[in-house]
N, C-alpha and C positions, 0 to 999 in steps of 0.2 A: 741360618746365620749368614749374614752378607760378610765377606772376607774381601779386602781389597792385597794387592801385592803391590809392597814398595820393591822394585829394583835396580842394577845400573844394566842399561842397554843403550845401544848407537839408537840412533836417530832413525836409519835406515829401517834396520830392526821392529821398533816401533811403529813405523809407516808401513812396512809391510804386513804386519797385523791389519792395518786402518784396511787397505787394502785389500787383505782376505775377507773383514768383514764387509768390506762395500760388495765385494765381488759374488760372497757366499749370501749375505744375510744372514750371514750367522753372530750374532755380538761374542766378543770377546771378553775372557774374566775379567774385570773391572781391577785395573793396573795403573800406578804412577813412576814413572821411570825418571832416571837422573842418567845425565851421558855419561857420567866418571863416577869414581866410589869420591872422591874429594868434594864434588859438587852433592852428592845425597849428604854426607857429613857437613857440611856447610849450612846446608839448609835442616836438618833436620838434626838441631842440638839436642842437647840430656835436655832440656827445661821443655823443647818444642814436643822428644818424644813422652812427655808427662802430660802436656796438654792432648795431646793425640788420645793419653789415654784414657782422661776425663772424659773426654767426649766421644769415644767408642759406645755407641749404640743410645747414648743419652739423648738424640734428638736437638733441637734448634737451643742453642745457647746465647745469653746476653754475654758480655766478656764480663761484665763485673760477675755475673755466675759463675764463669771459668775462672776469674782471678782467684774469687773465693774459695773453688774446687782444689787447686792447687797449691794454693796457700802462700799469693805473691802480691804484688802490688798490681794494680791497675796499668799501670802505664807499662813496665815491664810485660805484662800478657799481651799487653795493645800491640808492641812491636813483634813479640812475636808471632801473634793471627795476622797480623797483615804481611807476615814473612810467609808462611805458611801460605795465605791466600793468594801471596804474589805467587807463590811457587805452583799453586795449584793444588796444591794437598786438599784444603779447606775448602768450601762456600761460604757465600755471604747471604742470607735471609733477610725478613721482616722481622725476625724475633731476633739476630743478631749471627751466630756462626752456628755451622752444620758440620760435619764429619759424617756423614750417611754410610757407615760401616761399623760393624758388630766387632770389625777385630780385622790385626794389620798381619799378612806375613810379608818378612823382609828373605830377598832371594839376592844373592849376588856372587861373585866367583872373580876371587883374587889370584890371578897367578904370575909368576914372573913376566918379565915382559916390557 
């Protein structure tokens, strides 16, 4: 099973992974970071994390597939794969949108501050 990890982490953070893996050769779990918990919730609403879940492990989708999987309009899915795409979560295909992952953990650490 392919797991990807949503989390929030600096920038820096994130580059120093890039870093270890340039340096080691070694790849890194397959992770999409957000720099703030406001900005993951921003980009990653109730409606966005439902399409995420249709397309856990389903392989290349049309959007009217996802519309339909979801049970929305067209044009409301349209905005949000291209939010998701802009974000990077998603891909775009030949056959329309990918999610190349079996299932999502979310990791993140809220503390005062």
């Amino acid at each position: 099973m392919s797991t990807v990890t949503i989390d929030v982490r600096t920038l820096a953070d994130s580059l120093s992974d890039f870093t270890h893996a340039w340096e080691t050769g070694e790849a890194s779990a397959p992770r999409i970071s957000f720099e703030t918990p406001e900005l993951l919730w921003k980009v990653m609403t109730a409606k966005r994390w439902e399409i995420l879940k249709v397309m856990s492990g389903a392989g290349p989708l049309a959007l009217r597939e996802v519309a339909r999987r979801v049970d929305r309009d067209v044009k409301s899915v349209h905005a949000d794969t291209h939010a998701l795409l802009n974000a990077g979560v998603i891909d775009r295909c030949a056959e329309g949108f990918i999610f190349p992952y079996d299932a999502v953990h979310v990791d993140f650490l809220l503390k005062a501050g």
